[in-house]
matplotlib code that plots the C-alpha trace (Angstrom):
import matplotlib.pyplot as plt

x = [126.2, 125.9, 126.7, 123.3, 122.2, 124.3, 123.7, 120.3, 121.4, 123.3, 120.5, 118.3, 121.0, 121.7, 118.5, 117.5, 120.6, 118.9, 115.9, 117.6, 119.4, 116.1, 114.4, 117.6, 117.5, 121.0, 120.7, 122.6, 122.6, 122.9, 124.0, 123.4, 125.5, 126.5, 126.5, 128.2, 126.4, 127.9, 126.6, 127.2, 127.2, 126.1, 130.2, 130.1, 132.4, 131.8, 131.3, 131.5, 129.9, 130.3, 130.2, 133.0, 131.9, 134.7, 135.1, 131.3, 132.2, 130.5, 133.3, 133.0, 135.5, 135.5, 137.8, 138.4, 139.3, 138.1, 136.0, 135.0, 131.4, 130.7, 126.8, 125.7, 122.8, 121.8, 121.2, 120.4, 123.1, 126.1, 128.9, 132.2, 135.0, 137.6, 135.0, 131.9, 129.9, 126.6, 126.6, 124.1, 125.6, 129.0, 127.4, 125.9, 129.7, 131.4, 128.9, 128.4, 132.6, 132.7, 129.9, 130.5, 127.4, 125.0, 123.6, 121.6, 120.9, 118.3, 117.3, 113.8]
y = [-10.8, -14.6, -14.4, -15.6, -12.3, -10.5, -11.8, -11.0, -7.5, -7.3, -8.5, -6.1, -3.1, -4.4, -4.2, -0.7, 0.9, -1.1, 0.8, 4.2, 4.1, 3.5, 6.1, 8.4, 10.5, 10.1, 7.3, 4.6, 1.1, -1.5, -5.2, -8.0, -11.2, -13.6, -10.6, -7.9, -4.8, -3.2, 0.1, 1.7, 5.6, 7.6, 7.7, 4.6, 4.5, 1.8, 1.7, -1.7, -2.9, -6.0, -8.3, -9.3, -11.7, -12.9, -9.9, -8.8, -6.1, -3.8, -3.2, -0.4, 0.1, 3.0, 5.8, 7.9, 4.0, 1.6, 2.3, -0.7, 0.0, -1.6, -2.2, -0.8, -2.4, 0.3, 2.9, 0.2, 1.6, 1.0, 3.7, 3.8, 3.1, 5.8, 8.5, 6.9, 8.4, 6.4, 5.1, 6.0, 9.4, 8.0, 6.6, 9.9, 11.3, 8.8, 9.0, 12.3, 13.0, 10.1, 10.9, 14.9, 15.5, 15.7, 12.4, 11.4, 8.1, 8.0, 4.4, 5.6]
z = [-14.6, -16.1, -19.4, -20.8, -18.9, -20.9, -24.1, -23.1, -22.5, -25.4, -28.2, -26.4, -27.3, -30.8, -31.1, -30.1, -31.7, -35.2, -34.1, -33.6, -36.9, -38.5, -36.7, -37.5, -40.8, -41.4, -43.9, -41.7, -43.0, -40.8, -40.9, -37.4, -38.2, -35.2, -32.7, -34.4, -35.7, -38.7, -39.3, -42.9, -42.9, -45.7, -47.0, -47.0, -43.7, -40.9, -37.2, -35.9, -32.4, -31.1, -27.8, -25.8, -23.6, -21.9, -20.0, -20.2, -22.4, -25.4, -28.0, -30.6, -33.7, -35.1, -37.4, -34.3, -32.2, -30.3, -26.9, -24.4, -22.7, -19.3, -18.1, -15.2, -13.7, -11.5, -14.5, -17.2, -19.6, -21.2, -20.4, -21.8, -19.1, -20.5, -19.6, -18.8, -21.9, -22.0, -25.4, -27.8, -26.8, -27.1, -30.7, -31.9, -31.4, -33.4, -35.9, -36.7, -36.7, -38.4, -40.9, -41.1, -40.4, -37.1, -36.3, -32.9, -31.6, -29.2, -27.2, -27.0]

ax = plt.figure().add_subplot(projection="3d")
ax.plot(x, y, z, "-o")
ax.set_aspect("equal")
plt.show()
């Protein structure tokens, strides 16, 4: 993957995680500056995602750790490479531990 193909890819899955936390009822606030995607649970606790693009990489930070997410071109997704979670499922886990309370991210 170039990297301008991956920054594509990347913008395109900022965006649609902004999109699930708005369609979410979990009350997630969200911040986008220069490529990192700060999102703001109800507690007022903090998952941050960001791009690594030296190593074509989708970095998340959260209380539980960090998790690195590989694309995979042949399914479209993201998957985390310690289990290979796809991550808006990988997302809905960290938030809802994170937040105590269910949350589910969905890309569509």
């Amino acid at each position: 993957m170039t990297e301008s193909e991956f920054n594509r890819q990347i913008d395109a899955t900022l965006l649609a995680i902004e999109e699930a936390a708005d369609a979410s009822d979990a009350g997630i606030d969200y911040e986008n500056s220069g490529g990192v995607l700060t999102l703001t649970l109800a507690n007022r606790s903090q998952v941050i995602i960001n791009r690594q693009t030296p190593v074509r990489q989708l970095w998340v930070a959260a209380k539980s750790g960090g998790y690195h997410f590989d694309f995979d071109k042949m399914s479209g997704e993201w998957h985390r490479t310690s289990d290979d979670a796809e991550l808006f499922a990988a997302l809905s886990e960290v938030l809802s531990e994170q937040g105590g309370g269910a949350v589910t991210l969905s890309k569509d």
